[in-house]
N, C-alpha and C positions, 0 to 999 in steps of 0.2 A: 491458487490451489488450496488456500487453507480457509477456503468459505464452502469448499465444494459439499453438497448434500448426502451424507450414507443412505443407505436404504434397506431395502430387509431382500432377501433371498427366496427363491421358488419352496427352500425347506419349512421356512418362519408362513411364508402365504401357505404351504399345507396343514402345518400345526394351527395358527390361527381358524382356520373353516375347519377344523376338523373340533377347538374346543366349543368354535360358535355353534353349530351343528349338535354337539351332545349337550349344552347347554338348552338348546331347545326343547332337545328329544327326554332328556333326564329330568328337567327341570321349571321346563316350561316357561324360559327367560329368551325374548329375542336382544339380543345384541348386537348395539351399531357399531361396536369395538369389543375389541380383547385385550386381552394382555397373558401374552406368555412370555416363560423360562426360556432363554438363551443358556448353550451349552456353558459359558463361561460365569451363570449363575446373576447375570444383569435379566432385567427385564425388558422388553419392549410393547408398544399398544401398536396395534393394528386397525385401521379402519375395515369396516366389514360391508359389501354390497346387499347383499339379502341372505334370510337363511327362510327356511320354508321345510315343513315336513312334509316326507313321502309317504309311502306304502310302506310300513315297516322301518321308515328310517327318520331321516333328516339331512339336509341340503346347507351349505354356506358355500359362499363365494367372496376373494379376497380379490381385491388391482393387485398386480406385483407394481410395487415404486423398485426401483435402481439407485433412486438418487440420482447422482450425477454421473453415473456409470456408464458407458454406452455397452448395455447388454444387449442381447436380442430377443431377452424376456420381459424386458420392460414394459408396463402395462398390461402383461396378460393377464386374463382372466383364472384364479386357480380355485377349483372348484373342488369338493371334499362332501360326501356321500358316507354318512356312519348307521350304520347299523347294529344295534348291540344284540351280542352271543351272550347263550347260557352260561359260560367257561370264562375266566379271564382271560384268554391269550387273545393276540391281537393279529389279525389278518390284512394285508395291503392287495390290492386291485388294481390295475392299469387302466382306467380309461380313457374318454376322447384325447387323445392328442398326448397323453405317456407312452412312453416307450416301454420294450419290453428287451430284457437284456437277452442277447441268443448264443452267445460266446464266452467263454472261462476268460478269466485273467481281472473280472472289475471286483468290484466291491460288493457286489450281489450275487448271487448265481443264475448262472442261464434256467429262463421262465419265470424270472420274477421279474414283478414290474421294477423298471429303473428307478427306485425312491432310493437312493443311499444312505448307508445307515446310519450319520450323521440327523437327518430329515426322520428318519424315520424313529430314532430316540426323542426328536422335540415333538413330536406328536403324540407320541407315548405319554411324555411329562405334561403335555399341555390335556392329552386327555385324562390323567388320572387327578387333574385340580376339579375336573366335575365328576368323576367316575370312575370306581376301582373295577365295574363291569368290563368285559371281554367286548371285541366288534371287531368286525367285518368293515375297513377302510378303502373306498375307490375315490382315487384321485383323478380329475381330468382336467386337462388344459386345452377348452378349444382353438383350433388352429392351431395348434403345435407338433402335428403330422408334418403341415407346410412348412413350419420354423426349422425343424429340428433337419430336415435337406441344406440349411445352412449353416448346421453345427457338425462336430465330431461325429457324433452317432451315428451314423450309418458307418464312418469307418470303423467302430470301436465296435458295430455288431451290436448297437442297440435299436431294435426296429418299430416304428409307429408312430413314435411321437420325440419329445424331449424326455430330458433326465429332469428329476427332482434332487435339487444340490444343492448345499451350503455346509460346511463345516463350523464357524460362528454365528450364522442367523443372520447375520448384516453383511451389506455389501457394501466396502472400502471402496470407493470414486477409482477408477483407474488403477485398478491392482491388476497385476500380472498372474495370481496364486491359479485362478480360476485356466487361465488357460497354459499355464506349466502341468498342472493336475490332469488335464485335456489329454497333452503331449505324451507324460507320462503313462496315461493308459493305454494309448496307442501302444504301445512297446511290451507294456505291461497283458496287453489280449494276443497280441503276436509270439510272445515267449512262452505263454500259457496255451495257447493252438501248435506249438509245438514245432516251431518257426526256428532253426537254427540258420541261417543263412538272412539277415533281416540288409533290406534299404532304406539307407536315410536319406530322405529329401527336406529341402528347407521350402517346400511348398507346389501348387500348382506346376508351376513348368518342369521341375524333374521327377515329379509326378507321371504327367505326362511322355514326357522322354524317359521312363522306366518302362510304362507299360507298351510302348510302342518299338523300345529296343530289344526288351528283355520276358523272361520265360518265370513271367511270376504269378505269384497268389495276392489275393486285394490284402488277406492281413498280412502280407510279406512286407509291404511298403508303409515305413512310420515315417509320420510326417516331422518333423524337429522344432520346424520353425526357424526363429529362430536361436532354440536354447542348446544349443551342441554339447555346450559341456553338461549340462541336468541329461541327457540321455544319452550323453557318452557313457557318461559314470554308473547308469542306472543299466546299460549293455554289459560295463564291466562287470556290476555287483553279480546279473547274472552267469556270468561267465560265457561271455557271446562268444564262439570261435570265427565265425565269419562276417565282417561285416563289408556293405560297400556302401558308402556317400557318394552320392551321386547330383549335380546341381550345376548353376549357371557358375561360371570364372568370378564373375563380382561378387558372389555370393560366397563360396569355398573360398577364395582366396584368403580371406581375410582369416581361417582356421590354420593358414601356414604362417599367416601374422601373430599367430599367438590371443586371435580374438574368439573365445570360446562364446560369448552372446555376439551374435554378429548385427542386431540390428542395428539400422544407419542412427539415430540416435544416442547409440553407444558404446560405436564402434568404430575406426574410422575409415573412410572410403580405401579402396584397395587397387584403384586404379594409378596411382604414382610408385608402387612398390610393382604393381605387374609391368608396367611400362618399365622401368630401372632394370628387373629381369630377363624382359625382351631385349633388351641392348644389349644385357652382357651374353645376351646367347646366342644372336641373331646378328648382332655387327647395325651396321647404319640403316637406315630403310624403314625404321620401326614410327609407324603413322604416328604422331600426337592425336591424342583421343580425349573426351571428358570422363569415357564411360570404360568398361571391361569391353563391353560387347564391340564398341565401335573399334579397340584396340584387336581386340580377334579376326574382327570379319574384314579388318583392314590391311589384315595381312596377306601372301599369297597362300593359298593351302598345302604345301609344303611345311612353311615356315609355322600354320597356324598348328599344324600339329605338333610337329615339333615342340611347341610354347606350350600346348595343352599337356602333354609330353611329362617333360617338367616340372610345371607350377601340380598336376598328380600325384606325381612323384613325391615334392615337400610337402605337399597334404597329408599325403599318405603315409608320411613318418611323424608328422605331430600326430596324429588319430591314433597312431598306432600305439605312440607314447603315453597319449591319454587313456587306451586301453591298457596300459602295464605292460604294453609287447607280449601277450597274452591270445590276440587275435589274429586271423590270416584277414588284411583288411587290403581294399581295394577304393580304387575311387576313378568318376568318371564324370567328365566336362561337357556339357551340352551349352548350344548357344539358346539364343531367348525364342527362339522357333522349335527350339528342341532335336538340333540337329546333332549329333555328336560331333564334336572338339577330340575326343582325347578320353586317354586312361593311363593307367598307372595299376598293376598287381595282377592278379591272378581271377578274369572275371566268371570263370568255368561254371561256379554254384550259381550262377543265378542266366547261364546262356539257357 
């Protein structure tokens, strides 16, 4: 782990093409590299694809590197279109393949293109080492219309393309900050859309087993992941009154373990403490399993609700806890097909 490669970020490839670009335009210098100001006052160099003048402007194009990251922007093309204005002030543009934010709650406001303003001060800096002049800045990322269907965006209500992000300029190999930040908006556009009643899901299947049980809005349902306590905390900060978790038994169970990150890497599996629970509930009969799911659907359905019943129930009083007992908080069990198992509280806000 300690050879892995950093890399630079979608914000640093925007700054970088936007100084190579006014360096053209301003100066009459093509550049196979850059080097610009990272927020933390280090520097970095950038390789540069081409730069080319337009009609009124000038063109650069950066790779994004990752390093050893596995992004889904790795290698894209970030392309940077400057135009200079009579006035100093600086203007941003969404084009091919940025996104355009269309919902309250991010870091932009709706109708601006998705640059966040982290990205959007190193281009500022990187443009004022060639020019104190004013301009008109469109960013595009071709193919990132396509990319951005396998990102957050569309749930977070940014439409067309990707975000342009970084808060440091470099991208740490395998950090988690980038998609707790993801997580956190989610909650963050749904509290700001005026959502009191929000469902947390730790992913795809109670995703789906929301929308197929229940009487909801796309920004009602935040995704968690899996960081429960980073958005339990961030429901309480806002004063959520109603919440429900909603997810598979292997999944939840482990928040009555007292494992607020549940991922299996850091968490431990939770099928020995629900099997232990099933016994003391249910009497003898209770299948040996490896899994949650095989422990449920091996039950008779009597007994499985019963058990879903229950292991609800002790969900529902740690969350609740986690919330300050502050919340009217609910929770409900689906298996891996998405069938309901089970609940625990009061599901009426979101029937």
């Amino acid at each position: 782990m300690t050879n892995l490669q950093q890399g630079y970020t979608t914000g640093s490839c925007a700054a970088a093409a936007v100084k190579a670009a006014a360096s053209l335009l301003c100066r009459g210098v093509l550049c196979a590299s850059v080097d610009i100001p990272l927020p933390d006052r280090s520097r970095i160099q950038i390789p540069v694809l081409h730069v080319d003048l337009t009609d009124g402007g000038a063109t650069a194009a950066v790779r994004k590197d990752g390093g050893d990251d596995p992004d889904i922007t790795h290698g894209v093309t970030v392309l940077a279109e400057v135009r200079l204005a009579a006035d100093s002030e600086l203007s941003f543009s969404a084009g091919e393949g940025v996104g355009v934010v269309t919902r309250p709650g991010l870091s932009v406001p709706p109708g601006e293109p998705a640059i966040n303003p982290g990205p959007r001060r190193m281009i500022q800096a990187a443009l004022r080492e060639v020019t104190d002049r004013g301009a008109s800045i469109t960013i595009s990322i071709p193919g990132g219309r396509e990319l951005a269907a396998k990102t957050f965006n569309p749930r977070l209500g940014i439409e067309g393309g990707l975000s342009v992000l970084g808060t440091t300029g470099r991208v740490r190999p395998f950090s988690n900050e980038a998609m707790r930040a993801a997580l956190l908006c989610g909650l963050d556009v749904a509290v700001a859309c005026g959502v009191q009643a929000p469902v947390f899901v730790p992913g795809n299947i109670g995703e789906r087993a929301a929308r197929r049980h229940l009487r909801l809005t796309d920004v009602q349902i935040v995704d968690v992941g899996n960081e429960w306590g980073l958005l339990l905390d961030r429901a309480r900060s806002y004063g959520v009154r109603h919440l429900l978790a909603l997810g598979h038994p292997g999944k939840l169970a482990k928040l009555w373990m007292g494992q607020w990150d549940t991922h299996s890497a850091r968490s431990p599996v939770a099928v020995g403490p629900l099997t232990e629970l099933a016994r003391n509930l249910l009497g003898a009969g209770v299948p040996d399993s490896p899994t949650a799911e095989g422990l449920f659907m091996g039950l008779p359905p009597e007994q499985r609700v019963r058990l879903a019943a229950e292991l609800s129930a002790r969900i529902r009083a740690q969350v609740a806890g986690r919330l300050g007992g502050n919340a009217d908080v609910a929770v409900a069990l689906v298996n891996m097909a998405g069938d309901w198992l089970g609940e625990d509280g009061d599901l009426k806000p979101w029937k």
